[in-house]
C-alpha positions as CSV (number, residue, x, y, z in Angstrom):
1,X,27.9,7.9,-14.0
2,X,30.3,5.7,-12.5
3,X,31.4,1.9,-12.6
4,X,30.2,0.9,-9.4
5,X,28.8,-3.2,-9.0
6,X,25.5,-2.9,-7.3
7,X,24.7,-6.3,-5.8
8,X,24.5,-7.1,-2.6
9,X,23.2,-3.0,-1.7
10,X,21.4,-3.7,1.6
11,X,18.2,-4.0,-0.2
12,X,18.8,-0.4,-1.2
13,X,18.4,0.8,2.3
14,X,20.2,4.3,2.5
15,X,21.7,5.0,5.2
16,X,22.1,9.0,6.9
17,X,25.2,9.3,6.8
18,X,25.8,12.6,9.1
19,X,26.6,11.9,12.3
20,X,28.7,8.7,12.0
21,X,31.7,8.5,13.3
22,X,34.6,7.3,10.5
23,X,38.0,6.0,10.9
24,X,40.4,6.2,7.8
25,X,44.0,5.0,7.7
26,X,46.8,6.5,5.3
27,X,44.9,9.7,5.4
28,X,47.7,12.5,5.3
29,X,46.9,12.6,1.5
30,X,45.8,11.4,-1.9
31,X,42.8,8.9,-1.6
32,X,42.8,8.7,2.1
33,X,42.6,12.1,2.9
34,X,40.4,12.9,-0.2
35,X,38.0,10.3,1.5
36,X,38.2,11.9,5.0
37,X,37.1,15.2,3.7
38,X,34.2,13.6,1.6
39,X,32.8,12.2,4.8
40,X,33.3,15.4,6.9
41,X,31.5,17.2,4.3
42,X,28.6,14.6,5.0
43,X,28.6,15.6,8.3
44,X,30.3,12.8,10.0
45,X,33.4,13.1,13.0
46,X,36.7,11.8,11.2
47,X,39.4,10.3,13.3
48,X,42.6,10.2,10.9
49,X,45.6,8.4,11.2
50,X,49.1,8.1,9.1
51,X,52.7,8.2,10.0
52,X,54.2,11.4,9.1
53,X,53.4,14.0,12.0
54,X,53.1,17.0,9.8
55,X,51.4,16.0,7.3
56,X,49.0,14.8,9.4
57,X,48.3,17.5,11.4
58,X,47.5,19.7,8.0
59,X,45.2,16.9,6.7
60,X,43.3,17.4,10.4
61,X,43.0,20.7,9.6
62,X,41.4,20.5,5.8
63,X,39.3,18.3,7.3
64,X,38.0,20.6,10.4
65,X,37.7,23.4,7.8
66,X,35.2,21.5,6.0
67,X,33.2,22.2,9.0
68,X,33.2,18.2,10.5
69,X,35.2,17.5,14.2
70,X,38.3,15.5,13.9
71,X,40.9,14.3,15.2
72,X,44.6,12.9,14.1
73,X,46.7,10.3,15.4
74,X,50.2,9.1,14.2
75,X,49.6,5.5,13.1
76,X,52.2,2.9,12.1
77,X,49.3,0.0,10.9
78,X,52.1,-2.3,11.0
79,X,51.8,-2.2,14.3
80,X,48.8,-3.7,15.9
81,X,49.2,-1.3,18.6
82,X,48.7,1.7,16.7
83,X,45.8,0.4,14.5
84,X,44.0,-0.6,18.5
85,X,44.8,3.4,19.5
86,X,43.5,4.7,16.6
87,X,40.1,3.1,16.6
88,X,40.1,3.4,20.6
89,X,40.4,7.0,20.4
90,X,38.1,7.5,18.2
91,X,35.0,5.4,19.9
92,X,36.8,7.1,23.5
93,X,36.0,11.1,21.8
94,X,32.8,10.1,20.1
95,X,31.0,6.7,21.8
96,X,31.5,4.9,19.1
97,X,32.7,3.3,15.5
98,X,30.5,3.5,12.6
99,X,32.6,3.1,9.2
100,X,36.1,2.4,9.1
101,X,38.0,3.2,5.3
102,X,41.2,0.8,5.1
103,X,43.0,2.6,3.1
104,X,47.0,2.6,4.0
105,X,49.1,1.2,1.7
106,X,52.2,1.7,-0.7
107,X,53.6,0.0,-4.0
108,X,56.8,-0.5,-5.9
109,X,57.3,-1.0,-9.3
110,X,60.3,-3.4,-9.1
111,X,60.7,-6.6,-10.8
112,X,60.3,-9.7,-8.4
113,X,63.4,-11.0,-9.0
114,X,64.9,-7.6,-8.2
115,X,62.6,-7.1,-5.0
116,X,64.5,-8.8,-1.7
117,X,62.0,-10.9,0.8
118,X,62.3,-7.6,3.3
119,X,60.1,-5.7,0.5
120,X,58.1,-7.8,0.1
121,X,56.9,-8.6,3.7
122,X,57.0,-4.6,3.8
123,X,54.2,-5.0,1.3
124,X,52.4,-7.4,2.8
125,X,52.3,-5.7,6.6
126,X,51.0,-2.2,5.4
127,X,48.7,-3.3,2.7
128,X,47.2,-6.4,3.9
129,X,48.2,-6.9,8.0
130,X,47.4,-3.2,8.6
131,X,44.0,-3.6,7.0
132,X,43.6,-7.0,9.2
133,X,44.6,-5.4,12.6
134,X,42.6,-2.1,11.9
135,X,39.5,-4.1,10.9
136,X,40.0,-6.8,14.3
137,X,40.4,-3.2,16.4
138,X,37.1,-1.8,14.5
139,X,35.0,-4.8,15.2
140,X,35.7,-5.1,19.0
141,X,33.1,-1.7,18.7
142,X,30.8,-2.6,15.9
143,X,30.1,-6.3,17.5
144,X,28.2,-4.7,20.6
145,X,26.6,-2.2,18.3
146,X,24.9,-4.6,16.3
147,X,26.0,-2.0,13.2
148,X,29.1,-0.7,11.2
149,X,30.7,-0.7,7.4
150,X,34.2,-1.7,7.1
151,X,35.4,-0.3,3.5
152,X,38.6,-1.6,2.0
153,X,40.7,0.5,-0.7
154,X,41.8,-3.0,-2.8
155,X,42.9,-1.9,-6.5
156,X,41.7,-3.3,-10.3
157,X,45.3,-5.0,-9.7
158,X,43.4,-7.4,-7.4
159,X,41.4,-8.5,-10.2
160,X,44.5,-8.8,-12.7
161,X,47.8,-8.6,-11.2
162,X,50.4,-6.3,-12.9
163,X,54.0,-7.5,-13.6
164,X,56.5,-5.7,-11.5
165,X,54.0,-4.8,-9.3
166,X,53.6,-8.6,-8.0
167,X,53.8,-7.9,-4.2
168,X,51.4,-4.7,-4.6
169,X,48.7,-7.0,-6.3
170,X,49.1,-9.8,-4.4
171,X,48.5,-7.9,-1.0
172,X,45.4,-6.3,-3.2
173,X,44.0,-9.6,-3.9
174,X,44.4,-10.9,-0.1
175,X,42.7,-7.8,0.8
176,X,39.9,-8.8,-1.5
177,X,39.6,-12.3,-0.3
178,X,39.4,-11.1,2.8
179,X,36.5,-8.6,2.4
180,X,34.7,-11.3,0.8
181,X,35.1,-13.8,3.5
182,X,34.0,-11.1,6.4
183,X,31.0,-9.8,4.2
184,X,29.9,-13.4,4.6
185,X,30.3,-14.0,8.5
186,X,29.6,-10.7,9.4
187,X,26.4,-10.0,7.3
188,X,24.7,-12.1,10.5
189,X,25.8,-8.4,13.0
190,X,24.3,-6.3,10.7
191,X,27.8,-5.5,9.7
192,X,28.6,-4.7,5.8
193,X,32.0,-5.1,4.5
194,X,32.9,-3.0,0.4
195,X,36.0,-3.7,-1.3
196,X,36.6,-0.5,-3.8
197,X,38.9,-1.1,-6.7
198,X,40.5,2.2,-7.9
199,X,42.6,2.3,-10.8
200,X,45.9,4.3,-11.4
201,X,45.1,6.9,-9.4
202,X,46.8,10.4,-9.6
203,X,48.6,10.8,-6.0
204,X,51.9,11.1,-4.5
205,X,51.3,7.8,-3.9
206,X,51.1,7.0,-8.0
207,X,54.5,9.2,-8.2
208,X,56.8,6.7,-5.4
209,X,55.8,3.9,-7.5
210,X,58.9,3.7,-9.2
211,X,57.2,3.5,-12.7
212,X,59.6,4.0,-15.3
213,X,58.3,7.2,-18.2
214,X,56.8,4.2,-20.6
215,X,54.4,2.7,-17.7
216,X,53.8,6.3,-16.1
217,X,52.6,7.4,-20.2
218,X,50.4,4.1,-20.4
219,X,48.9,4.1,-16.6
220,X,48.0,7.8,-17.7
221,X,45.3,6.8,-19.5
222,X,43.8,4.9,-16.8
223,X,44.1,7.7,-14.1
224,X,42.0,9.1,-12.0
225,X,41.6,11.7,-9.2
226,X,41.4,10.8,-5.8
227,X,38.2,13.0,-5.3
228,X,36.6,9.9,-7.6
229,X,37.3,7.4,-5.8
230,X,36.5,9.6,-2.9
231,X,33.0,9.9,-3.9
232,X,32.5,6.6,-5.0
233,X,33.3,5.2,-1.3
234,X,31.2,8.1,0.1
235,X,28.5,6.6,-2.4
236,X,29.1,3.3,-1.1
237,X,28.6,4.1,2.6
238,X,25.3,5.6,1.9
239,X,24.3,2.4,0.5
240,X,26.6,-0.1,1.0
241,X,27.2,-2.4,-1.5
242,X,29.6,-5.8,-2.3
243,X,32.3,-4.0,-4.7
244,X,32.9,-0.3,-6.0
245,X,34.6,0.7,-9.4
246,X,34.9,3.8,-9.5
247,X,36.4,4.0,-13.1
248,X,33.8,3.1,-15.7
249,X,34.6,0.0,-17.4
250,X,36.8,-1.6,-14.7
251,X,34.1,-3.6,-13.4
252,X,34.7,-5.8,-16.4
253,X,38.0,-6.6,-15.5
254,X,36.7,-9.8,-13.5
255,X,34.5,-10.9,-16.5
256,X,37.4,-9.9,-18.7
257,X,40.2,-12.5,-16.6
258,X,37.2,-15.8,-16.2
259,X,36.6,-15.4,-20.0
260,X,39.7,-14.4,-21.6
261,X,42.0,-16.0,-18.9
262,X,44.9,-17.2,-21.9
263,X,44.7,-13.6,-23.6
264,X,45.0,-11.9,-20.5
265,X,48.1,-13.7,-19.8
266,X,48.9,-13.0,-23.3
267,X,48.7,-9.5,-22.7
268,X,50.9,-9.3,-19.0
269,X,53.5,-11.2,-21.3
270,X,53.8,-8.8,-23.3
271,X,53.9,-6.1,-21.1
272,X,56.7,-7.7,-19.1
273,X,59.2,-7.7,-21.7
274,X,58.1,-3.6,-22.5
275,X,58.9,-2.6,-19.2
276,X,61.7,-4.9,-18.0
């Protein structure tokens, strides 16, 4: 069972997923990569991309080894350039762009007053700009087919913003917006746009937060493995849907913030003196 909100599903259409070509970003490990193999084992050509060379050339391996074609390409997505030749190589091997997993990101656990305006834009051109240029690449493909699913890895953070993780959640919540604004004007194309909202999520990526032993103890109990989330997108394509929590329980968090908006606040108070 998982927590995954099922409105808006395409009138439960399924779709067959094997076949389709996918594009994930950040995919040299943890949720990106776990994502990449979960498509390749559905049968679909993968076309990875991330910065670090090495890395990436193993994660192209794991995922050819699962039996699906692939192929890997060093991507900055702070660069619109690289986002454009990661999508382009991927419609130029295969003919075309079926399902594209934004999914590159980072956090630090800093307070804001400690974090200088260089991290924070940092933040804000991986997380959110990546996600906007590889999405503007993906749809110069999925326009003339008439077809495509644009999936992007937000966070519960998006929902209720974490203190000294402000510039994390706020790039999570712009990323939200923004799936919600294209799912509306691009519904019309026969184009579907998912926001997933993973919790903590046990990765290297969970480990460079810069969490401090108190938070790492607490966002224990909130973990999960990337292979969950993993799943839960995989679920998702099949039969696409608005939102995806793949934790049980987290879908709440919205209801949670409109309806207990001065506990909630309560609450981050309090955990902002713990950790400071």
């Amino acid at each position: 069972m998982n927590g995954e909100n099922r409105l808006e599903t395409g009138k439960g259409r399924s779709v067959e997923l094997s076949g389709k070509v996918v594009v994930v970003t950040g995919a040299s490990s943890g949720i990106g990569l776990a994502v990449a193999r979960a498509f390749a084992r559905e049968g679909c050509r993968v076309a990875i991309g991330a910065r670090r060379e090495d890395r990436l050339a193993d994660a192209q391996r794991q995922i050819e080894n699962d039996g699906a074609e692939a192929l890997s390409l060093v991507t900055d997505v702070r660069t619109e350039a690289d986002a454009q030749a990661l999508v382009r190589a991927a419609y130029e091997r295969w003919g075309s762009v079926d399902i594209l997993v934004n999914n590159a990101g980072f956090a630090t656990s800093k307070p804001f007053l400690d974090m200088s305006a260089v991290e924070v834009r940092d933040h804000m051109e991986t997380n959110y700009m990546g996600a906007v240029y590889s999405a503007k690449a993906a749809l110069e493909y999925m326009m003339p087919q008439r077809s495509g699913h644009i999936i992007n890895i937000a966070s519960v953070l998006a929902k209720i913003p974490a203190p000294h993780l402000a510039a994390y959640s706020a790039t999570k919540a712009a990323l939200d917006s923004l799936s919600t604004s294209l799912r509306a004007e691009l519904s019309r194309y026969g184009i579907q746009v998912t926001a997933v909202h993973p919790s903590v999520t046990r990765t290297e990526f969970y480990h460079n937060t810069g969490f401090d032993n108190r938070a790492r103890r607490a966002a224990h109990l909130f973990a999960q493995e990337p292979e969950t989330v993993a799943r839960a997108v995989v679920r998702a394509a099949r039969r696409p849907r608005a939102e995806v929590y793949p934790l049980l329980g987290t879908r709440l968090l919205p209801v949670i913030h409109a309806v207990f908006s001065p506990l909630v606040r309560l609450g981050l108070k309090a955990i902002a003196r713990v950790y400071r």
